[in-house]
C-alpha positions as CSV (number, residue, x, y, z in Angstrom):
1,X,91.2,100.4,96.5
2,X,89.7,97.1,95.5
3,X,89.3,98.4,91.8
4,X,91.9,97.6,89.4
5,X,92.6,101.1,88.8
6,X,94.5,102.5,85.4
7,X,94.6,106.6,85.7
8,X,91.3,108.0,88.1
9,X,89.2,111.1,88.3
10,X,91.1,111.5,92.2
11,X,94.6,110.7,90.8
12,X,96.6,112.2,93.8
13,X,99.5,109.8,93.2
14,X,101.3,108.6,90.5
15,X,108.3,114.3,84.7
16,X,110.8,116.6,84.9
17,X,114.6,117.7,86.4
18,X,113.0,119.9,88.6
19,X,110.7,117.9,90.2
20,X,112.9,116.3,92.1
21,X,112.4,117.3,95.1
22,X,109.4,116.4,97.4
23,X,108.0,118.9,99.7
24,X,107.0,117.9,102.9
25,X,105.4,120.5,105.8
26,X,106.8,120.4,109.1
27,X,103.3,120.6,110.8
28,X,100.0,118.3,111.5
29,X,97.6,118.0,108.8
30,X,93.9,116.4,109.1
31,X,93.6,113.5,107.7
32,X,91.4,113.7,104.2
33,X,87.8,113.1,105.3
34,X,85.6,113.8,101.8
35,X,86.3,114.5,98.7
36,X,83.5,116.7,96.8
37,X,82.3,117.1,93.4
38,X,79.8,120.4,92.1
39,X,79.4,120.9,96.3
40,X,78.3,116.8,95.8
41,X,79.7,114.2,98.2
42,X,81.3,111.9,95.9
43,X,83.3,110.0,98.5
44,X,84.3,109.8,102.6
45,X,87.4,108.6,104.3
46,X,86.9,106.1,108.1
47,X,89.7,105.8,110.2
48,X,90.7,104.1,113.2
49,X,93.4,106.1,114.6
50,X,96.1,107.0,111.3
51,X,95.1,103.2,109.1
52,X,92.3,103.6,106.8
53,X,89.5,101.8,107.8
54,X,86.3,102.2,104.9
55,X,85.6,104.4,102.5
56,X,82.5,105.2,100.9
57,X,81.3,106.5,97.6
58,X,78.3,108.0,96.8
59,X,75.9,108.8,93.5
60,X,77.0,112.8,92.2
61,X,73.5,113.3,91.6
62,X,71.1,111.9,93.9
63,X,73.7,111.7,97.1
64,X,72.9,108.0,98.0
65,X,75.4,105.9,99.2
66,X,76.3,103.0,96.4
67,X,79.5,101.4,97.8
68,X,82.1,100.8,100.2
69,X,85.2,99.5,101.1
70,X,86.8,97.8,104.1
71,X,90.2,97.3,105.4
72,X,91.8,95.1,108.0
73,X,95.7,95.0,109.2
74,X,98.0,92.6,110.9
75,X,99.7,93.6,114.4
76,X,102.2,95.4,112.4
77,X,99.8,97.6,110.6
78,X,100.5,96.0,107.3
79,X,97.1,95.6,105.3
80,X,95.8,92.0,105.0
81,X,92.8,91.9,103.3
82,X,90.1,94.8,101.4
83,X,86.8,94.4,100.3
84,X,84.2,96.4,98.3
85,X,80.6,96.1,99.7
86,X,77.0,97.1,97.7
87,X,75.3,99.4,100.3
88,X,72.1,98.7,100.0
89,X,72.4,95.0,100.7
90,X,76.2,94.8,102.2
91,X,76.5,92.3,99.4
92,X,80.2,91.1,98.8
93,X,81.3,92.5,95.2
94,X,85.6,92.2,95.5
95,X,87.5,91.0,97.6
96,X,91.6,91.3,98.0
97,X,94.0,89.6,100.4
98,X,97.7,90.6,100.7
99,X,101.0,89.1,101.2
100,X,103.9,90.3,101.8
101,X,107.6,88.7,101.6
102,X,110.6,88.1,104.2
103,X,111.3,92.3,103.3
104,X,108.4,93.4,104.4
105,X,107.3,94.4,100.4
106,X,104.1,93.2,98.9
107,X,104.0,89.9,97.1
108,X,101.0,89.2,95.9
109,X,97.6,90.0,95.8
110,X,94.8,87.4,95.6
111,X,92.1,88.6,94.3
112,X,88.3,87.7,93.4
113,X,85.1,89.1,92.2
114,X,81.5,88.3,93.2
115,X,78.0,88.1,91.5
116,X,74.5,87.5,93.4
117,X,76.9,85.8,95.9
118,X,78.8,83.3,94.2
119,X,82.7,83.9,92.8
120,X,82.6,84.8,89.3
121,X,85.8,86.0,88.3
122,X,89.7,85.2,90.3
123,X,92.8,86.6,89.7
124,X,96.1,87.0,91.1
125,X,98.8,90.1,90.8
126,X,103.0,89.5,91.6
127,X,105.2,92.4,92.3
128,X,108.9,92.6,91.4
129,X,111.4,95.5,93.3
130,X,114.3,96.9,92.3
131,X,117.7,97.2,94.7
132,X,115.9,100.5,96.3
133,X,112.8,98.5,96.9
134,X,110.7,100.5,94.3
135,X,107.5,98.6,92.9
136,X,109.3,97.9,89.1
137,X,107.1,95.4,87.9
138,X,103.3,94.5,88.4
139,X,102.2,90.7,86.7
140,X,98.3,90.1,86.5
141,X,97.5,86.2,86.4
142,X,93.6,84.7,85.6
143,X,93.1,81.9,87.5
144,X,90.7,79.1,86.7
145,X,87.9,77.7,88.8
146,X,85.5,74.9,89.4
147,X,81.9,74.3,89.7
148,X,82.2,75.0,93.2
149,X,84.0,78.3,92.7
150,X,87.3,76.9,94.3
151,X,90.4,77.8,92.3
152,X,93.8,76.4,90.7
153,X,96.1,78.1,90.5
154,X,98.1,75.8,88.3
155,X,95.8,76.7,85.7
156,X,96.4,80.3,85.7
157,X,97.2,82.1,83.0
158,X,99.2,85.3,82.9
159,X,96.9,87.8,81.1
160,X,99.2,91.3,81.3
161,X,102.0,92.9,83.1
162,X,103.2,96.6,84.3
163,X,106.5,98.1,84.2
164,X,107.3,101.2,86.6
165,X,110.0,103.8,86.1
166,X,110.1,105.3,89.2
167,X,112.3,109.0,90.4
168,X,114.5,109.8,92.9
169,X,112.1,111.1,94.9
170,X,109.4,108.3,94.9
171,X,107.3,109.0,92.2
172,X,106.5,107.3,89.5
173,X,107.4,108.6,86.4
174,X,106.4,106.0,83.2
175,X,104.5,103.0,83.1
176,X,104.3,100.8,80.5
177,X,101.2,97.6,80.4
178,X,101.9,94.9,78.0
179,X,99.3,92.6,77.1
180,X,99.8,88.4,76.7
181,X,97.8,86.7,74.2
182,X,97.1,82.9,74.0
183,X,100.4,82.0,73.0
184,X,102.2,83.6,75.5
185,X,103.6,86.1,73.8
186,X,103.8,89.8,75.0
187,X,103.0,92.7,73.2
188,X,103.2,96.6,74.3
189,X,99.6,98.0,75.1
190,X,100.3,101.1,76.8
191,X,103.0,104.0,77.3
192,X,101.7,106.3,80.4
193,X,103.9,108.9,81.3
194,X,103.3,111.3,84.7
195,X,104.1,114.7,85.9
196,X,103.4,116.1,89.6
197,X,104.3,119.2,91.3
198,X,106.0,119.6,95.1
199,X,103.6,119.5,97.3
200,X,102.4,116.5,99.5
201,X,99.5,113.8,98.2
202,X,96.8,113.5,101.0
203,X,96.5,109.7,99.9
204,X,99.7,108.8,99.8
205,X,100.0,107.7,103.2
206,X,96.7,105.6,103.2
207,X,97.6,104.2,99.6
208,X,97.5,100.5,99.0
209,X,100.3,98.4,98.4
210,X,101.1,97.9,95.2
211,X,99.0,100.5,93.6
212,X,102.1,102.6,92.7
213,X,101.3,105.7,94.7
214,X,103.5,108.7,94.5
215,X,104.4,111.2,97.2
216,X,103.5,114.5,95.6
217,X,99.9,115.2,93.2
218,X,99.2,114.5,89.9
219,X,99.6,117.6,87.4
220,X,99.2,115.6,84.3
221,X,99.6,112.4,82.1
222,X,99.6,111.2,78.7
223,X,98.8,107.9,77.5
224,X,99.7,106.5,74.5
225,X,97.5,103.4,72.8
226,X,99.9,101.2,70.9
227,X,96.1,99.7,69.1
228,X,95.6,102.8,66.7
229,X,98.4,105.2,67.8
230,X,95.8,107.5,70.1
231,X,97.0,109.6,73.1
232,X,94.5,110.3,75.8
233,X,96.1,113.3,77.8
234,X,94.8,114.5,81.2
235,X,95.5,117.7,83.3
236,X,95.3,118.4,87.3
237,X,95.3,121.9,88.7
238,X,95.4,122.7,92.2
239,X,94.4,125.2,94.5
240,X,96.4,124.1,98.1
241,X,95.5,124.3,102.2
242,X,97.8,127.3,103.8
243,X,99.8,123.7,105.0
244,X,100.4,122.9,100.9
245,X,97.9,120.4,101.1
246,X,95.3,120.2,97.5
247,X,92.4,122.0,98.7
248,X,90.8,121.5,95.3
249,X,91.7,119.6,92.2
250,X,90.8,120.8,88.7
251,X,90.4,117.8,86.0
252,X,90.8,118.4,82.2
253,X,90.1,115.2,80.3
254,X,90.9,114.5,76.5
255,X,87.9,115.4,75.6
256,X,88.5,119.1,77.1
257,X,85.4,118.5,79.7
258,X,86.3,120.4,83.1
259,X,85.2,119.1,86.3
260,X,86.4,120.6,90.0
261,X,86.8,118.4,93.2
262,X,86.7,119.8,96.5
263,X,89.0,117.9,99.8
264,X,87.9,118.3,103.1
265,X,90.1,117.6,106.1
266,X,89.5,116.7,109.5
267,X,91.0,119.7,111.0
268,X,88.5,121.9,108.8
C-alpha cells in the first residue's frame, strides 16, 4: 500500500529447515473482502475482476471510513500508479507511480506526499534482484523541490537502504535497513528476522511490487535496534478456512497486548 510499511498489525507476508515448502490448495478461494477487528470493520478489499482496485480503512471505534487507496494497471496488468485518498474530502494525501525494467521487475517507485493540496514531501525507492529475480535490495532517495513543488532529482539524496534474504520457497527470511547520514556514510539500523508457517497468504497475490511479500503467513518476527540494543518481537497465530486459508489472525506485540483480526472472503 502507499504507506512505507516496516512490520504491520495485518502482516500476512513477509525461519526455519522445515519451512521450506509452500502449501498451495488445489481449489478456488474468495478473494479477501474485509478484514475485522473486536467484530469492527477495520478494512475492505475492491476488485475489478482478480487486480486490486481500492481499499478502504476505517476508525476501530466509531466505524467511519478515514481512508482509501486506489490502483490503476497497464494493458499487461502490471500496476502503474497508487494513491491514498482522505474520505471525507477525497483529498490527495500519497501518491506512488511504478516502473518497471526491460525484465518485467520493478525499478523504481516515485513517490510523493501531500498537505492541504500542495506537495510537501518526494522521494524515490530503487530495487536491485538477484540471478533468481528475488527483490535483494530496496534504496530510499529524498529528493529536493522548488517553490513550485517541482522536483530534482539531481539533488536527491539517498537517506536509507534494505537488504532481503530471501528462501527457497519465496519468502523472505532477514532484512536488514541501514541508515545514511550526511556524509554518506552507512550505518546498520535494523536486523528483522521472519518466520511463517505453510499455508497460503490471502495478500500475496494482490501485494505491491516491491513491498517484499511472502507466499505463506507471518508466524513471527524479531527486530533488533542497533540504537540501544532493543528487540521488539511479535507473534501471529492462526485459525485457517477448511481451504487453509487464515480465517483469523491472533497478534502478540512486545508489549504482550493481544488483539484478534477476523478475514472475510468473497465466497463466505
Amino acid at each position: 500500500m502507499p504507506a512505507l510499511l516496516f512490520c504491520g498489525v495485518v502482516a500476512l507476508s513477509s525461519c526455519d529447515k522445515n519451512e521450506q515448502e509452500s502449501v498451495n490448495p488445489e481449489f478456488t478461494q474468495g478473494m479477501l473482502s474485509q478484514i475485522l477487528a473486536d467484530s469492527s470493520k477495520v478494512t475492505s478489499f475492491s476488485f475489478a475482476g482478480k487486480q486490486l482496485s481500492q481499499v478502504n480503512h476505517y476508525h476501530k471505534e466509531s466505524g467511519e471510513a478515514e481512508t482509501f487507496e486506489k490502483y490503476e494497471y497497464d494493458g499487461t496488468g502490471k500496476l502503474t500508479k497508487a494513491s491514498m485518498h482522505a474520505t471525507s474530502d477525497n483529498a490527495l494525501l500519497t501518491e506512488q507511480k511504478y516502473t518497471y525494467n526491460s525484465k518485467g521487475l520493478l525499478a523504481k517507485i516515485d513517490m510523493a506526499y501531500h498537505k492541504e493540496g500542495k506537495i510537501e514531501y518526494t522521494a524515490y525507492a530503487t530495487f536491485d534482484y538477484d540471478e533468481k529475480n528475488n527483490l535483494q535490495k530496496k534504496s530510499l532517495f529524498e529528493v529536493s523541490n522548488d517553490d513550485k513543488g517541482e522536483k530534482d532529482e539531481t539533488e536527491a539524496i539517498q537517506k536509507s537502504y534494505t537488504t532481503y534474504e530471501v528462501l527457497p520457497n519465496g519468502n523472505y527470511a532477514e532484512e536488514k535497513q541501514y541508515v545514511i547520514d550526511g556524509k554518506g556514510k552507512a550505518s546498520l539500523f535494523s536486523t528483522t528476522t521472519y518466520s511463517y508457517d505453510t499455508n497460503q497468504n490471502p495478500l500475496h497475490e494482490f501485494a505491491e511490487p516491491g513491498s517484499a511479500s511472502s507466499p505463506n503467513n507471518l508466524i513471527a518476527s524479531s527486530a533488533l535496534v542497533q540504537d540501544g540494543n532493543k528487540t521488539f518481537k511479535y507473534a501471529y497465530a492462526y485459525t485457517y478456512t477448511e481451504q487453509g486459508y487464515p480465517l483469523t489472525q491472533t497478534v502478540v506485540t512486545p508489549t504482550g497486548k493481544s488483539e484478534t483480526y477476523n478475514y472475510l472472503y468473497s465466497n463466505q
